[in-house]
N, CA, C and O of each residue as an XYZ file, in Angstrom:
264
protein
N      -6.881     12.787     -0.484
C      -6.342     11.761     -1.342
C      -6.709     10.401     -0.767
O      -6.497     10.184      0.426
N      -7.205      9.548     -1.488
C      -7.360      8.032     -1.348
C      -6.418      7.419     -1.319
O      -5.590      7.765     -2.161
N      -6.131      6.581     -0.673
C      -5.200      6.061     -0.679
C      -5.791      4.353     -0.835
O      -6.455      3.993      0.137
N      -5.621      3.380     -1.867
C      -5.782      2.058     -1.784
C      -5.285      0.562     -0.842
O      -4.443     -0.036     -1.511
N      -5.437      0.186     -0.156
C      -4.594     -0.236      0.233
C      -5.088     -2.085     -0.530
O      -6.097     -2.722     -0.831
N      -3.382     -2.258     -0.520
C      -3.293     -3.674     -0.931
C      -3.646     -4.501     -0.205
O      -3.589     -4.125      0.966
N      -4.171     -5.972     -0.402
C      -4.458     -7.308      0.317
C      -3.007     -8.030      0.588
O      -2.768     -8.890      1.435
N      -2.136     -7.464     -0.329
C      -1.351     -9.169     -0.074
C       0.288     -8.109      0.239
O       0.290     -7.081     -0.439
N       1.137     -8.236      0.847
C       2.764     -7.600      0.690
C       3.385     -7.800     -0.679
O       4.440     -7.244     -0.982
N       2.737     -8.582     -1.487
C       3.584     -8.873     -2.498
C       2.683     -8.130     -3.730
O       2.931     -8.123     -4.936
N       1.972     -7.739     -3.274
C       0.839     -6.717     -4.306
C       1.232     -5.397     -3.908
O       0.515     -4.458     -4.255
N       2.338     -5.173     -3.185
C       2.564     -3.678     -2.974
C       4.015     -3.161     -3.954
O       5.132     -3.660     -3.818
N       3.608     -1.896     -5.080
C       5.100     -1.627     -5.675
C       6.462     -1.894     -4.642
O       6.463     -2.134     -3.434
N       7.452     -1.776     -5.461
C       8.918     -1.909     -4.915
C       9.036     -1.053     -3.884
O       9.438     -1.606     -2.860
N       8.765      0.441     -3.762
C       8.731      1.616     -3.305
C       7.136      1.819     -2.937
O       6.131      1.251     -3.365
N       7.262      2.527     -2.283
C       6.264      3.085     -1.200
C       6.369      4.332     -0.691
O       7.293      4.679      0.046
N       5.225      5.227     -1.137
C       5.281      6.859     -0.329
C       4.495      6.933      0.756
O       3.381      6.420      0.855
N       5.209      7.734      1.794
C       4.169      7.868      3.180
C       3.460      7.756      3.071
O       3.009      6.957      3.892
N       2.530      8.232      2.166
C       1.105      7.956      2.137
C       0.863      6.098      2.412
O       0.227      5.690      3.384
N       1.140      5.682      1.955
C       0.698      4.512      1.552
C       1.507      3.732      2.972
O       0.806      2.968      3.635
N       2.660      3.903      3.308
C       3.318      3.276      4.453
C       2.264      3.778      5.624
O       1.935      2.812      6.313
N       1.712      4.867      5.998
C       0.706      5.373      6.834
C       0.190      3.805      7.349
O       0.635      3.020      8.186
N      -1.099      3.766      6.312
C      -1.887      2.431      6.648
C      -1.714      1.218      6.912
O      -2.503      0.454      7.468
N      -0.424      0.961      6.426
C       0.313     -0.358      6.299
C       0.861     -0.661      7.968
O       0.992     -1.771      8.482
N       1.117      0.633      8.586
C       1.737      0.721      9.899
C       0.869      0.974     11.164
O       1.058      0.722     12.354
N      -0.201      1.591     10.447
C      -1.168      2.146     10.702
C      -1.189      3.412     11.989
O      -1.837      3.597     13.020
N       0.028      4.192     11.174
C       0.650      5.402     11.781
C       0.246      6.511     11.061
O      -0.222      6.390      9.928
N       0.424      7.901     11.773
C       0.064      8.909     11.121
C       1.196     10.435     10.297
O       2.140     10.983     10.866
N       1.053     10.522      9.914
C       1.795     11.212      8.961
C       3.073     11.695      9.739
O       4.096     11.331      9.160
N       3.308     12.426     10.909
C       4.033     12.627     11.286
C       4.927     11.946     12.135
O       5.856     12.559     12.661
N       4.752     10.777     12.319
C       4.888      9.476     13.043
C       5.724      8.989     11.841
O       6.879      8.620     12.059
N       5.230      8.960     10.600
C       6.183      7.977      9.460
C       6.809      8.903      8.893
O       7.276      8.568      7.804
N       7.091     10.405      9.342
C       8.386     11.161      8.891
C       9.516     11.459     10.016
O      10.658     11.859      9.793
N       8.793     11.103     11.583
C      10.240     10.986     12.454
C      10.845      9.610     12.186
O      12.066      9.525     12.050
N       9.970      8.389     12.092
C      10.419      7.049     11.625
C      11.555      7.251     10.549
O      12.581      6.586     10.688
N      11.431      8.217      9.371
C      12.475      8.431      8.032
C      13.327      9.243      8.452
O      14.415      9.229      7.876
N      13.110     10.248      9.627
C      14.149     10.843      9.867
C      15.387     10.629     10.738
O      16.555     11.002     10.628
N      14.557      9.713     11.875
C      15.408      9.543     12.545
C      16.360      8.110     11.945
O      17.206      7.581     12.665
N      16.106      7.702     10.774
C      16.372      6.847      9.999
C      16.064      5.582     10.960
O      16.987      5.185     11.671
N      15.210      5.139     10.997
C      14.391      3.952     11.755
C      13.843      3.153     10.437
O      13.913      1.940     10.240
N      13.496      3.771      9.914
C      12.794      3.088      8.417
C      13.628      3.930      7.359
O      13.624      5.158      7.276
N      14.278      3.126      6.640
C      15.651      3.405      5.519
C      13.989      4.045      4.068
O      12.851      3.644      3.823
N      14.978      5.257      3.508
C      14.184      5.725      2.451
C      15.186      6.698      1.966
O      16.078      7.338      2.523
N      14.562      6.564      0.199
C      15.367      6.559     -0.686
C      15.138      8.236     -1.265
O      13.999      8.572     -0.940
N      15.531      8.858     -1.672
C      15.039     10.512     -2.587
C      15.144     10.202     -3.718
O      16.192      9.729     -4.158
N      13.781     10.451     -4.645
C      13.733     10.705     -6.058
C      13.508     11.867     -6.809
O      12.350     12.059     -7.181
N      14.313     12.627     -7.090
C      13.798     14.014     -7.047
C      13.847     14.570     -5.979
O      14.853     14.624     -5.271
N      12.491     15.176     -5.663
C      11.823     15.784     -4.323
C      11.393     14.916     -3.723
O      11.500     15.212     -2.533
N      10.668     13.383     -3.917
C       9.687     12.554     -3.340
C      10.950     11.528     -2.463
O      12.007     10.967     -2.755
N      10.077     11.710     -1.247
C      10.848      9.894     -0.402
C       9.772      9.199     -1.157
O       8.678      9.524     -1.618
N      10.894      7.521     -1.084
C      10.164      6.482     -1.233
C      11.029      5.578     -0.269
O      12.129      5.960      0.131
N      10.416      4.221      0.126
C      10.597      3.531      1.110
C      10.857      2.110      0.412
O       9.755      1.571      0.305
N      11.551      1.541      0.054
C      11.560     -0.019     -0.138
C      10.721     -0.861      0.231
O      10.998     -1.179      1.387
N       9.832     -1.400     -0.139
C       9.393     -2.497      0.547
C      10.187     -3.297      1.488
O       9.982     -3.101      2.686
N      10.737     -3.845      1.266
C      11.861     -4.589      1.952
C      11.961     -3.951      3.751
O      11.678     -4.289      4.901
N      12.483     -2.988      3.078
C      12.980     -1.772      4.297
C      11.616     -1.699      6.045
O      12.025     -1.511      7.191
N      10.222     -1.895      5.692
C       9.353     -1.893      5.816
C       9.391     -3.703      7.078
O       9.444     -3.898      8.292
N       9.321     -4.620      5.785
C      10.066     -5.848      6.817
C      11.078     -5.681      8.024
O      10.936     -6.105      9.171
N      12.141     -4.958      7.487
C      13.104     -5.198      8.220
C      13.131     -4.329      9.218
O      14.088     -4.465      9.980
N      12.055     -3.106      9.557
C      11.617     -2.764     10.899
C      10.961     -3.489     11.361
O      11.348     -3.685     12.513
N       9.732     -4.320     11.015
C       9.002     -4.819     11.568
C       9.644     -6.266     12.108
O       9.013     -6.978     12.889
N      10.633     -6.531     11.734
C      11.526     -7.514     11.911
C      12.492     -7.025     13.514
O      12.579     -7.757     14.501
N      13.008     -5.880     13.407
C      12.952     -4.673     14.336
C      12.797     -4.676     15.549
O      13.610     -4.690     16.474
N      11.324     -4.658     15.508
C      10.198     -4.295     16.506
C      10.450     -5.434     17.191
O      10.848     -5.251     18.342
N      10.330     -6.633     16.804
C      10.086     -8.132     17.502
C      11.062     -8.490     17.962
O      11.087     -9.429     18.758
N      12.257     -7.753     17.537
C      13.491     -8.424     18.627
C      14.043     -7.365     19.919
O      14.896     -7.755     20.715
């Protein structure tokens, strides 16, 4: 699967699936499901699918720096 990645944070949907948080973090698949599990990065269930807030995404990386 391809995955696109956006130029700008504000060109990225509301929500975000691992896939797409992967590159953005530039982590690997199992890396951005202990991140959701150990609830480090807040994500939402739709159905069957996680999705991740954008937002949510900031506010680790916001996180990291302090």
């Amino acid at each position: 699967m391809i995955v696109e990645r956006s130029t700008s944070f504000d060109d990225l949907p509301l929500t975000l699936r691992v896939e797409e948080l992967m590159p953005i973090l530039g982590i690997g698949r199992n890396t951005a499901y202990e991140l959701i599990r150990c609830e480090k990065i807040h994500s939402i269930r739709i159905g069957k699918q996680l999705r991740i807030p954008k937002d949510t995404v900031l506010d680790f990386l916001a996180q990291q720096n302090s």
